[in-house]
N, C-alpha and C positions, 0 to 999 in steps of 0.2 A: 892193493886190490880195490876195484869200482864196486858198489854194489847196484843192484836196483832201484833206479827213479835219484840216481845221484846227476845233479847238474853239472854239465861238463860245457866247455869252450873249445871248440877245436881253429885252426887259423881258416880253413878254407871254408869247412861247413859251417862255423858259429857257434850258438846253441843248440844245447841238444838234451837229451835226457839218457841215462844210462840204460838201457835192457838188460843184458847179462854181458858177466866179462867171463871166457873162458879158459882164463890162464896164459892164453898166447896173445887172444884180438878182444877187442871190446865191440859189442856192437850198442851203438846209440842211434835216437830216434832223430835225426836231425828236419829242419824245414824240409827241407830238399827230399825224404826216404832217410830209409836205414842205409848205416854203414858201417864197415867194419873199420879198426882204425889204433891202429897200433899203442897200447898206455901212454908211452911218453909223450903222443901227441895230442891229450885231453890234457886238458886244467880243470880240477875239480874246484866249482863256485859255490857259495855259501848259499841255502835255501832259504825258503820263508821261514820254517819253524826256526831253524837255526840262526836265524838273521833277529829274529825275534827275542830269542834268548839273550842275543846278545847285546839286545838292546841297541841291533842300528839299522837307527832309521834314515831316510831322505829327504827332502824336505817335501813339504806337501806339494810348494811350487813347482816340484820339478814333477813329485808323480802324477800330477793329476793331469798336464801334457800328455806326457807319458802312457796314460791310461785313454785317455782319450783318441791317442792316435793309434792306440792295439783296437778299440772297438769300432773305429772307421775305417780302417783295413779289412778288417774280421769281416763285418756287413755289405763294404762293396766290392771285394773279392768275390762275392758271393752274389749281388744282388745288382751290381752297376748304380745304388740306388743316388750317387756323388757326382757321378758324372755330368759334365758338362752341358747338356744339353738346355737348347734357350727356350724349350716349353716343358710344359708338367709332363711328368712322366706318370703313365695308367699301372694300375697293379698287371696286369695280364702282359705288360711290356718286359716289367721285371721280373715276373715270373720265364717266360720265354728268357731272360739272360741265365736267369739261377740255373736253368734245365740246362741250359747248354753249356753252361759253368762246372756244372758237376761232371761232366763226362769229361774222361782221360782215355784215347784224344779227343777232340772234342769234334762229331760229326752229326749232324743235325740235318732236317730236312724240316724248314718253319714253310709251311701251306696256309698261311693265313690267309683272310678274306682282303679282298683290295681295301685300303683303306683303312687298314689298321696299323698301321706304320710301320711298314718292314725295315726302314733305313734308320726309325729311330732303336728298334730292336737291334739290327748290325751296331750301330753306334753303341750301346749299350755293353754289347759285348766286347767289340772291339777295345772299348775302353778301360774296360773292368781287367781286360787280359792285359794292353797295355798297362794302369796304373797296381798289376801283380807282378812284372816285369816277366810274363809270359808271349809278349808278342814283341821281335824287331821286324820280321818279314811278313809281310801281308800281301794277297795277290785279290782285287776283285774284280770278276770278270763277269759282263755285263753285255746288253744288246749295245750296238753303235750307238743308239738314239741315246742312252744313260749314262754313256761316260761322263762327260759333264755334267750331268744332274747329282752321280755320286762323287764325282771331285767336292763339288760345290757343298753340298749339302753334309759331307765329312767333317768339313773345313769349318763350315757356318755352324752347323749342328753342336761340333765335339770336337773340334780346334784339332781336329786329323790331318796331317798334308797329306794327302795321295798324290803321283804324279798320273797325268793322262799318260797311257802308253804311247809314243810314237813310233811310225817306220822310219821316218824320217831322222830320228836319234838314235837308232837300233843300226847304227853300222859297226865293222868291226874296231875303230879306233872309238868310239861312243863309247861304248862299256858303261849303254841303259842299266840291265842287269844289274851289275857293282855297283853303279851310281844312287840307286832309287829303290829303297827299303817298303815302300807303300806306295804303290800302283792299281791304276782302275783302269781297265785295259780290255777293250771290242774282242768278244769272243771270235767273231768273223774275221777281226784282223790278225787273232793269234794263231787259228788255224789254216791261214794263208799258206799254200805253197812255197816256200823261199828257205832254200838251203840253209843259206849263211843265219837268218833269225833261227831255223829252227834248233840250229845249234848251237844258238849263242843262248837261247830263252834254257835248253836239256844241261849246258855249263854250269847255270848261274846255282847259286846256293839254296839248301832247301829252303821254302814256306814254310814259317810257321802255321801261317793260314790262310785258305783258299776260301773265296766268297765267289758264290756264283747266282747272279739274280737272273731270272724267268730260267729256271732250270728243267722248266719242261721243254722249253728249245732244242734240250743235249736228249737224244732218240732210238736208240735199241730196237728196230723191228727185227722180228724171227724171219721175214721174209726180206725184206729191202734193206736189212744190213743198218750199221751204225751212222747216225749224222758225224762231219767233220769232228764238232763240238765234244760227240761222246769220246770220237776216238783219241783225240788229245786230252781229256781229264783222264780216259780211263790207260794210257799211255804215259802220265806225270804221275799215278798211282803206281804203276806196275816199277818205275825209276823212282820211286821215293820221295819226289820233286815236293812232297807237302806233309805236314801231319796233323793239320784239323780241318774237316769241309765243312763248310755253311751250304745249303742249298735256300734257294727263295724261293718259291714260285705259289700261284693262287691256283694252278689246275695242276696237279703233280701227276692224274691218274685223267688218261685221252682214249680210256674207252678199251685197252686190250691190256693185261697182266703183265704179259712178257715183257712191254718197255718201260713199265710204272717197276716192276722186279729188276730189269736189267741196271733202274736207277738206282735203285737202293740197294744193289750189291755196290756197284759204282762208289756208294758213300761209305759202306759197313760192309769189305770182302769177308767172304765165310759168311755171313750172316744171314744172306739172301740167296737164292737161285730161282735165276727167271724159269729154271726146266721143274721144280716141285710146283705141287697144287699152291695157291694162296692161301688157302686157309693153313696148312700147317706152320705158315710163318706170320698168321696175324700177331700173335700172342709176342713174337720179338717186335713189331713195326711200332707198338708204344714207345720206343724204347728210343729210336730215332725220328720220328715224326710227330711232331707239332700242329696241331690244326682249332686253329680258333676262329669262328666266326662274329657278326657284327650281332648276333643273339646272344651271346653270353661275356662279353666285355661288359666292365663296369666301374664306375670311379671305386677310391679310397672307402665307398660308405656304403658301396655295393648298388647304386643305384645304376640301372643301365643307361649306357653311354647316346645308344643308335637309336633312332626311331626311323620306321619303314619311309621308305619316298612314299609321296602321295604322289600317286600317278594320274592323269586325269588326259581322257583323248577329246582333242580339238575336231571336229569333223567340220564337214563343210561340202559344198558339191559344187560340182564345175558347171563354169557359165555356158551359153548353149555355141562360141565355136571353143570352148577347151571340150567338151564333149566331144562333140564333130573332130575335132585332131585327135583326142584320146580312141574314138571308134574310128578311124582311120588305121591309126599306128596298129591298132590291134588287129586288124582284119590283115596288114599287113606281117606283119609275126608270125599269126595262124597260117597264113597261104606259103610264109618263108620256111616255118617248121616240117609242114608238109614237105617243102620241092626238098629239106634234108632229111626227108627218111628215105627219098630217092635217089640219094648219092650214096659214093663209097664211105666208109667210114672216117674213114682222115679229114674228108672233103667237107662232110656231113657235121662233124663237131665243129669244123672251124666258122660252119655258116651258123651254125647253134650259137656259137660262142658269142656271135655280132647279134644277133637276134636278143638273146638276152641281156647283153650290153645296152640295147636302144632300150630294150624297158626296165633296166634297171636305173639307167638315166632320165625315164620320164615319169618315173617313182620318184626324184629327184626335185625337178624341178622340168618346165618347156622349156626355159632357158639353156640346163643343160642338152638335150635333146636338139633342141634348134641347132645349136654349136656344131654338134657332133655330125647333124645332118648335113649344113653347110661344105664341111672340110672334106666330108666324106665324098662329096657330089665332085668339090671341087679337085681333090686327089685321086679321083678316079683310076688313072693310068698311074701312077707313081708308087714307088719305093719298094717293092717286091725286097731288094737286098735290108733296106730300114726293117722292114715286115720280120724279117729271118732272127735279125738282130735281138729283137724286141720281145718274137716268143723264147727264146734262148734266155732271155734274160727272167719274163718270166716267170720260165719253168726252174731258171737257179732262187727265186726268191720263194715258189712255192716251197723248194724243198727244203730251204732254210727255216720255213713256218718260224719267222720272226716277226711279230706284231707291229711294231715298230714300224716294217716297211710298208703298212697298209696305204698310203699315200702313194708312193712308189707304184702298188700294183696297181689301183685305181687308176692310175696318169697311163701308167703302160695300156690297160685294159680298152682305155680312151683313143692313146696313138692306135693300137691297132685296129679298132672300129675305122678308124680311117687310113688304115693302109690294106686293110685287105680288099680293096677293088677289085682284084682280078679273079677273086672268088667271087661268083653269082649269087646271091643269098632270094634267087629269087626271078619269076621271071619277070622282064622289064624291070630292070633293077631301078636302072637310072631316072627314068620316067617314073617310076612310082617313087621315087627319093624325093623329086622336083615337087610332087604334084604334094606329100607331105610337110616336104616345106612350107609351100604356101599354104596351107592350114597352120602350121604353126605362126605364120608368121602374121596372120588375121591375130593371133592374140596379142592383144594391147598390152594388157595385164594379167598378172595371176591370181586366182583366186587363195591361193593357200598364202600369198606374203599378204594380199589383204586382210587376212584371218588373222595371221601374228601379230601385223601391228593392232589391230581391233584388240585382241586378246594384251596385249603390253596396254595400251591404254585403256581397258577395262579394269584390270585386275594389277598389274606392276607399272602403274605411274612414274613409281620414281624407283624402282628398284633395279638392284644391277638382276645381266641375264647373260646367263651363258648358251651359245646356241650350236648345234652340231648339224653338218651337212658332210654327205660323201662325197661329194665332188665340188672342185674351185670354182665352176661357173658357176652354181646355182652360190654359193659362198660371193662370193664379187655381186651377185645379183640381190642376195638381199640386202648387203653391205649397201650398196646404191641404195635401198629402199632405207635403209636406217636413217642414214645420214640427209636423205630427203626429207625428212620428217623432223629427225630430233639433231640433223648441223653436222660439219663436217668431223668433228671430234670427240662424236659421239662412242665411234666404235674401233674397235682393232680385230684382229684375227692372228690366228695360227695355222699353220696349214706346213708341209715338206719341207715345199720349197724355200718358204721364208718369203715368198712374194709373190705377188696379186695381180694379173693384168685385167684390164676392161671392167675398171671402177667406174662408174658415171658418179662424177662430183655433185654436186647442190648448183652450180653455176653451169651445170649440163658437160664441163669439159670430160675426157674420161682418159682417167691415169694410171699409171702401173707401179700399186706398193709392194714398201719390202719394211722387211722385223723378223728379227729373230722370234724366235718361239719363248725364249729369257726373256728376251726385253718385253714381246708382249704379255706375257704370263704376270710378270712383275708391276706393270704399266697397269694391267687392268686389277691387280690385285691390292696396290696403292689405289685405286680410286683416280687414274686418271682418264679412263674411259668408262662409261657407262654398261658398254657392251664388250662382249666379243664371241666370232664366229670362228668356229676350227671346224677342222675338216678330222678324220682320225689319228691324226697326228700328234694328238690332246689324251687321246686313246687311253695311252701309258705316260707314266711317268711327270706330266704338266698337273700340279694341283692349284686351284682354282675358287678354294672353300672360305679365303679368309675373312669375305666381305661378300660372298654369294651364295645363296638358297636357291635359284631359279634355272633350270633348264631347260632349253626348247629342242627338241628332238624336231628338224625341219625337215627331213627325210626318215625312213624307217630301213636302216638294213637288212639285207636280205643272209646277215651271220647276224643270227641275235645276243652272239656274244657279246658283241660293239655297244650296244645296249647300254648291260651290265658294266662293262667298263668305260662309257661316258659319264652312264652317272656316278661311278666311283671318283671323279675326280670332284665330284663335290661332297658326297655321302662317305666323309673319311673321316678319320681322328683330327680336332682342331674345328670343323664343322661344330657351329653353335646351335643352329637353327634347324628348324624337320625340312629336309628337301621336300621342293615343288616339282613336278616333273609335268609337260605336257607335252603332247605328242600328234601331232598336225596330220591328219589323213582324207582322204574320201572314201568313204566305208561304201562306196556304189564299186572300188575299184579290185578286181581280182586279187592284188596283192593285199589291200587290207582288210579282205574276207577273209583270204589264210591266215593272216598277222592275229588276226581273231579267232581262226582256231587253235593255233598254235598256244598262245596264249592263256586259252580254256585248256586245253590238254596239260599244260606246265603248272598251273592251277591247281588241277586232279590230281596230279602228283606228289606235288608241295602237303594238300591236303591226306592223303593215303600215306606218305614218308613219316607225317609229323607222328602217325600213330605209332611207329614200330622204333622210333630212332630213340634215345635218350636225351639227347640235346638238341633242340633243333636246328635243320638246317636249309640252306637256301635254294631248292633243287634246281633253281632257274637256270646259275650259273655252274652250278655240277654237271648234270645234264647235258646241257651245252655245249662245256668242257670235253666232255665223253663222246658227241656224236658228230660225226666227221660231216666236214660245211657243205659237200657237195647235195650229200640228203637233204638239209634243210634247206640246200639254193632249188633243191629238183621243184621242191614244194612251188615253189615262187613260180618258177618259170615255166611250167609242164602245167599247171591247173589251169583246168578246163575255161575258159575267158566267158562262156556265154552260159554256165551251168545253174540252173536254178539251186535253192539250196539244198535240200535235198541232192541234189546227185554230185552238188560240190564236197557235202557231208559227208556221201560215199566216198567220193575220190581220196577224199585227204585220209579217214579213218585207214583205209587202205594200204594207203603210201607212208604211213606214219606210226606204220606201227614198231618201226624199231626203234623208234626218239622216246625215251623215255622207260624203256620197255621192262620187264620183270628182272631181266637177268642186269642190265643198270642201276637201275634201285638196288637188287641186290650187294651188288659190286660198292655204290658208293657207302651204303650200311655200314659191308665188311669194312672197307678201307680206310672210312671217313670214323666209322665209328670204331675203330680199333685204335687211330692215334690217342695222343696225350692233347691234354686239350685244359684251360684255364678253367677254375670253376671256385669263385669266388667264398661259398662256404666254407671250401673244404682249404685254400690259402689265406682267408683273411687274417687266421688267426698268429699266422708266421710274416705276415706282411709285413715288412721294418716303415716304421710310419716316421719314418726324418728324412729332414731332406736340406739341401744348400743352406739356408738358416740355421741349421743344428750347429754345424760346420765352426760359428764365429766365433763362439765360448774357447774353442780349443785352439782357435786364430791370436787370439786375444792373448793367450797362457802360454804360447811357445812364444811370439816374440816377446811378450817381457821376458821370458827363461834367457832371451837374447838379447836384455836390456834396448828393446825395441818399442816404442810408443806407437799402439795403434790410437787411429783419429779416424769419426765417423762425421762424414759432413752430407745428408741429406740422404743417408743410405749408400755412399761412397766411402771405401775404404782407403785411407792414405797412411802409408809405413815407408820406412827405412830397410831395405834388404840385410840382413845381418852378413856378415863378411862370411861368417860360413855355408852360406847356401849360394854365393855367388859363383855361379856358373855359365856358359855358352847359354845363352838364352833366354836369363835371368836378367831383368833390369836394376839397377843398383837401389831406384824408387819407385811407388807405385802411388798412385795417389787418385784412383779412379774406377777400382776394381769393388764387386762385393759379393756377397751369398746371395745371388738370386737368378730365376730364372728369366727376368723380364727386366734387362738394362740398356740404357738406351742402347749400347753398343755390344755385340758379338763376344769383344777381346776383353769385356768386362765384368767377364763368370771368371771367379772362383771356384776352383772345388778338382777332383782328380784326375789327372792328366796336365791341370796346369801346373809347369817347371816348378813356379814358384812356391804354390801348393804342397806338390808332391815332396822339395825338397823339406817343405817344414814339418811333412811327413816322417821322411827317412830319420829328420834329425830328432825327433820325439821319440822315436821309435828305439834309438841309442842311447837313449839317457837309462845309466844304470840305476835302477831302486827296485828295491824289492820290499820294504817295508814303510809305511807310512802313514801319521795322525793328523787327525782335522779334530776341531772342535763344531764346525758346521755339523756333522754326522753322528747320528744317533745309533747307529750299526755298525758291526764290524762287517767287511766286505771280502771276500776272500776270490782270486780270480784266478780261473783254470783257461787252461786253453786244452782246447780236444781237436786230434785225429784219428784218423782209419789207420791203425797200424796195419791192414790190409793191401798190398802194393800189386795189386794184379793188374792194374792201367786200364780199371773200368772207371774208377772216378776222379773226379782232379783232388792230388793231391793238398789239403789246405788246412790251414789250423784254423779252428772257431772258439770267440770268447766266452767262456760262460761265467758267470758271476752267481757265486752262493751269497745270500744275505742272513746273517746271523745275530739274532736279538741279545743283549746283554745278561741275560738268563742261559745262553748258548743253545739256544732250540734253533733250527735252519728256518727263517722267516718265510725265504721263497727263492728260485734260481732264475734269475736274469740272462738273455742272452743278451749279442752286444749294442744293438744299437736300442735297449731296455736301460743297459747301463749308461750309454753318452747321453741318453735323457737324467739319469741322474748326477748324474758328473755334471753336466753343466750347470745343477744349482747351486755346483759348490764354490765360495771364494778362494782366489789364488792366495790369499793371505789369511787364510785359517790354521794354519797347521799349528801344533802346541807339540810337547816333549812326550816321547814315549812313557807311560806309566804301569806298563802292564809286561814286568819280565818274563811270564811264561804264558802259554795257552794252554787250555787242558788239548791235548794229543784224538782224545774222542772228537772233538768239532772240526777238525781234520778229515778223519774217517767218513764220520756223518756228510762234511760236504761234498768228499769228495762218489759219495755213494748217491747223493742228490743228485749232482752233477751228473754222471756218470745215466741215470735212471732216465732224467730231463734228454740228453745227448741222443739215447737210444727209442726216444718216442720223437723227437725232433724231425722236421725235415731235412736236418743234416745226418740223422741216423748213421752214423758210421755203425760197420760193421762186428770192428773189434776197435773198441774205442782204446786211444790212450791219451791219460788224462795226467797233465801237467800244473802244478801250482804256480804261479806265474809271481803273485804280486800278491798283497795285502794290506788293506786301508781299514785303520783299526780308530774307531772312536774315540774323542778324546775322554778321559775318565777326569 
């Protein structure tokens, strides 16, 4: 007969601990859950107390490996806090992994603020799950624009291979699928049309885990039905095709219930129903969603991270012919607006659509406008079938609402200013096009690039600047002005296409460049450009912060979101300095009397929000989030051009009153303020404070255990692989490797998930001792490990170390959790150990710790529910 809390081995599950044997099955507590498990196939193992009695001990050398590799399991199981990553990791990072660590299975929705590092948080997890041998299959699906950013950034980050998904390798003798365990793969390309993939992708083997970043892309309307995107996740759900989802996104909630609900059933079925009120399922949405903003992140010592942009507007007024062409274009707009309130309605938007194209390109820049007018004069008669092509395409990108393709629609929006000729925007079309051009074409210069450069050599002489325009001409156009000034190799850009036509060079030639958006990202982030100008293609995903504080806003869009996430590619985590933000306008010009009121409105908001909210938050881009682009373009395009202020004041109050509005505020309160969200009082004080340096004491103690010599030469680790850890992937020597996150090289981190690492993990992990003396140690030690005997598959199943400390008097000193302990383990010498002198323990300091323990477990952040608590080990002072 077994009794309770007797230690048992079984061949498949391991160790385990006995619960009750009922004459037929024994059930024990194994790693893995309870199991039931026939007598003959336990082996009952000798315990601490009885190991004690008998006086046998291990040697110190081997347990203190030993011990060291149970307490860095214990905490990055839990915390990711080991993982690979090649910059410092923030508490609110590792928190965000612990949340999502704890959940069985594990389905999240992180809404963090841009720029708080969502790919280091993925990393995090990913890594923590791989180095507990809970992840082989991973799926993450992403915008087109970010495959490669998240290949790359896996890889470099946290030494993850993902493959890029291809069509191209998705045939039926490929066998992608089977071949490729970790995959980051274009949502657009997965829910492609094509027989043969779709049922080669519904074959393949489940996911462990599905990552899916801008997950407000995937769309639930009560009215317009499901995007592509939703109907394929919510389709590998209904087939089981996964069993843990990540979501990512910075706007989770666009303004209506039903598709922000339809998503979070999507992650958590039964949980959610888009058809109940919202408020009755606030109270679960903590539960799944994540929401941290750039206000309450903070380092290790609680100091906040972010500081606000300083935003500061460039004004400037136009010379007297950019006047004369600006009251041209406009009298022409108004007279074109008019002849479309007099068409049909098909007829009538499509002249609207050219009409606000021309001013939202001389919002831009003359240079763009000049262009557009040109092509336009001169394709008068042409392309009707191009035309067809082009809105079809798009109105497929509209409905995709993938940010990413904002380049894309801007170029489209552009072709078709000049294909639709055969529509009238007007009467005397063509003669009033001509007679505008030559007003444009009187202007020599611009007054807003002479403002920028004045403004760079007033104020940023020698600093780098990053600068944003919505369209490639006015982009090529300052470019030319840069490199007039300050040489040809002064600046780079980004932009779609990846290339540039009608550069005018410093020697007057004018050429057509090309760059990736990597290479120039990288080029000007190394320091080998000065500048660089993108277009929104910078938008998402390109960061920008390593060596820059300055952005030039050289145009002002007419979606203010674009805004918000330009400056987010510098106002991120990794950013040292307070962003500079300036923003170039003619405050004489209708659109930047709106952009002013807009502005003051979002303002009022922010301010009336910060009172009712608990945490504060950023209503600019919530808002925003929430109110759909055509209202905010109405503002732009519809306001009155010749309106004193006053009655411009009327028009906008008017027009504007649903941006922002009660039942908004409301909505982002309920929503924003019902998630879980970091808050540094209340985790500090669980916050495991070691990191890759902790790591080398117990680096040091497993290869001697391996008769292995470590050697440090400059911060560089050089060892001999012991023949027991040699495996596929394992090199035999390493001589270049170390604990930290800042080496010259990527492949030069140590720490979890690295082969070599991990295996001196496992092999620490197996070394048998249960009793053991040091003379270094002034305390007996006695170490529990605890779990949730609780197995309902709401949290992830894990065992956590806890350490009672027990003074020579036998009073409980104090309960250490684990990465409390690897701080004290590592002061101890591998060559301290002395002979057991102490045949019994009184049986009371047993009880006592384990009721310490037990008391510690249940006020913890690991709180299990119904604890069960194991004696694991014991390191007893020498006497």
């Amino acid at each position: 007969m077994f009794t309770e809390k007797d230690r048992v081995v079984h061949k498949t599950f391991g160790s385990g601990v006995v619960v009750a044997d009922t004459g037929v099955v024994v059930i024990v507590q194994f790693e893995s859950g309870l199991q039931s498990c026939l007598p003959d196939s336990l082996e009952r193992v000798l315990d601490v107390p009885s190991a004690i009695a008998a006086g046998m001990t291990c040697e110190f050398a081997t347990m203190l490996p030993h011990l060291q590799a149970k307490c860095i399991k214990s905490v990055n199981d839990q915390w990711g806090v080991f993982a690979r990553s090649k910059i410092d990791l923030l508490p609110h990072q590792l928190w965000v992994c612990r949340q999502a660590r704890m959940k069985t299975p594990c389905r999240m929705m992180i809404a963090d603020d841009v720029g708080l590092g969502k790919t280091i948080e993925a990393g995090l997890i990913l890594s923590s799950m791989l180095a507990a041998g809970k992840l082989s299959r991973m799926l993450i699906m992403v915008p087109a624009s970010l495959v490669a950013q998240w290949v790359k950034r896996m890889y470099e980050m946290f030494d993850i291979r993902a493959r890029p998904y291809s069509p191209a390798e998705d045939t039926p003798s490929g066998h992608f699928w089977e071949m490729n365990d970790y995959v980051v793969a274009s949502i657009d390309t997965l829910k492609m049309d094509n027989p043969g993939r779709r049922e080669r992708f519904f074959a393949s083997k489940q996911w462990d885990l599905v990552v899916v970043d801008e997950a407000h892309h995937l769309s639930n309307d009560k009215k317009t039905g499901a995007t592509q995107g939703f109907a394929l996740l919510e389709e590998m759900e209904e087939y089981g095709q996964f069993r843990d989802l990540l979501f990512f996104t910075g706007t989770p909630h666009k303004g209506k219930n039903y598709p922000f609900l339809s998503l979070m059933r999507l992650l958590a079925p039964g949980k959610f129903d888009p058809e109940r009120p919202m408020e009755l399922q606030l109270d679960t949405l903590k539960q799944y969603m994540i929401r941290n903003n750039k206000y309450n992140v903070t380092d290790l010592h609680g100091s906040r991270i972010f500081k606000a942009p300083v935003v500061t507007s460039m004004t400037y007024s136009y010379k007297p012919e950019e006047a004369e062409f600006y009251g041209k274009l406009t009298e022409f707009i108004e007279s074109g607006m008019a002849y479309a309130g007099s068409l049909n309605r098909e007829t009538g938007s499509v002249v609207m659509f050219v009409l606000i194209t021309m001013q939202k390109l001389a919002s831009s820049s003359v240079a763009a406008v000049r262009q557009a007018l040109r092509r336009r004069i001169s394709r008068f008669e042409e392309a009707k079938n191009e035309k067809r092509d082009l809105e079809n395409k798009l109105k497929e990108l509209n409905e995709m609402d993938d940010e990413s393709m904002l380049d894309e629609k801007c170029q489209i929006e552009e072709k078709l200013l000049e294909l639709l000729s055969f529509v009238q925007i007007g009467q005397n079309e063509r003669s009033a096009l001509e007679e505008l051009l030559s007003y444009a074409d009187a202007i020599k210069s611009e007054t807003k690039l002479e403002k920028i450069i004045e403004t760079i050599e007033a104020d940023y002489a020698s600093e780098p600047i990053v600068f944003f325009t919505e369209y490639k001409v006015t982009q090529s156009t300052l470019m030319s002005a840069l490199m007039e000034r300050y040489g040809v190799d002064c600046v780079t850009f980004i932009n779609g296409d990846e290339a540039l036509d009608s550069v005018r060079m410093p020697d007057g030639t004018v050429k057509r460049l090309a760059i990736s958006r990597e290479q120039a990202r990288d080029a000007f982030n190394r320091g080998d450009y000065r500048f660089i100008v993108s277009t929104e293609a910078a938008g998402e995903g390109i960061d920008l912060q390593e060596r820059c504080h300055v952005l030039f806003h050289v145009d002002l869009p007419w979606n203010p979101m674009r805004l918000h996430q330009r400056v987010g590619r510098l106002n991120r985590y990794g950013q040292t300095r307070q962003v500079e933000v300036r923003s170039f306008r003619n405050p004489e010009t209708v659109e930047s009397r709106i952009w002013d009121k807009l502005n003051a409105k979002l303002l009022n908001i922010n301010q009336a929000f910060g009172a009712v909210m608990e945490e504060k938050e950023d209503m600019f881009q919530l808002v925003l989030g929430m109110t759909p682009h055509h209202e905010i373009q109405s503002l732009f395009a519809e306001a009155p051009k010749h309106a004193d202020e006053e009655t411009l004041s009327t028009w906008f109050d008017a027009r504007s009153g649903k941006i922002g509005g009660k039942d908004v505020v409301e909505t982002v309160q309920k929503v924003f303020g019902s998630a879980a969200r970091f808050n540094y009082n209340q985790v500090s004080s669980i916050l495991p404070r070691v990191d890759l340096p902790d790591l080398l004491p117990f680096w040091r103690n497993i290869l001697s255990v391996r008769n292995r010599r470590l050697t440090i030469r400059e911060g560089e680790l050089e060892f001999n692989t012991p023949d027991k850890w040699k495996a596929f992937g394992i090199l035999p020597k390493y001589d270049d490797v170390s604990f930290s996150r800042k080496p010259r090289n990527r492949e030069k981190i140590l720490g979890a998930g690295h082969k070599v690492f991990d295996a001196g993990i496992a092999d620490a992990l197996s070394l048998k001792c249960l009793v053991s003396t040091s003379s270094d140690i002034n305390y007996d030690y006695y170490i529990y490990s605890v779990c949730d005997q609780v197995t309902d598959s709401v949290r992830e199943k894990c065992r956590r170390v806890f350490v009672c400390e027990v003074l020579k008097s036998g009073e409980v000193s104090r309960v250490m959790v684990d990465w409390e302990f690897l701080k004290v383990l590592n002061n101890f010498s591998i060559g301290s150990g002395c002979p057991l002198r102490r045949a019994t323990i009184n049986s009371d300091i047993f009880c006592r710790c384990e009721d310490a323990v037990r008391e510690l477990s249940l006020k913890s952040d690991f709180a299990p529910r119904v604890p069960s608590i194991t004696l694991e080990a014991a390191l007893l002072a020498g006497v």
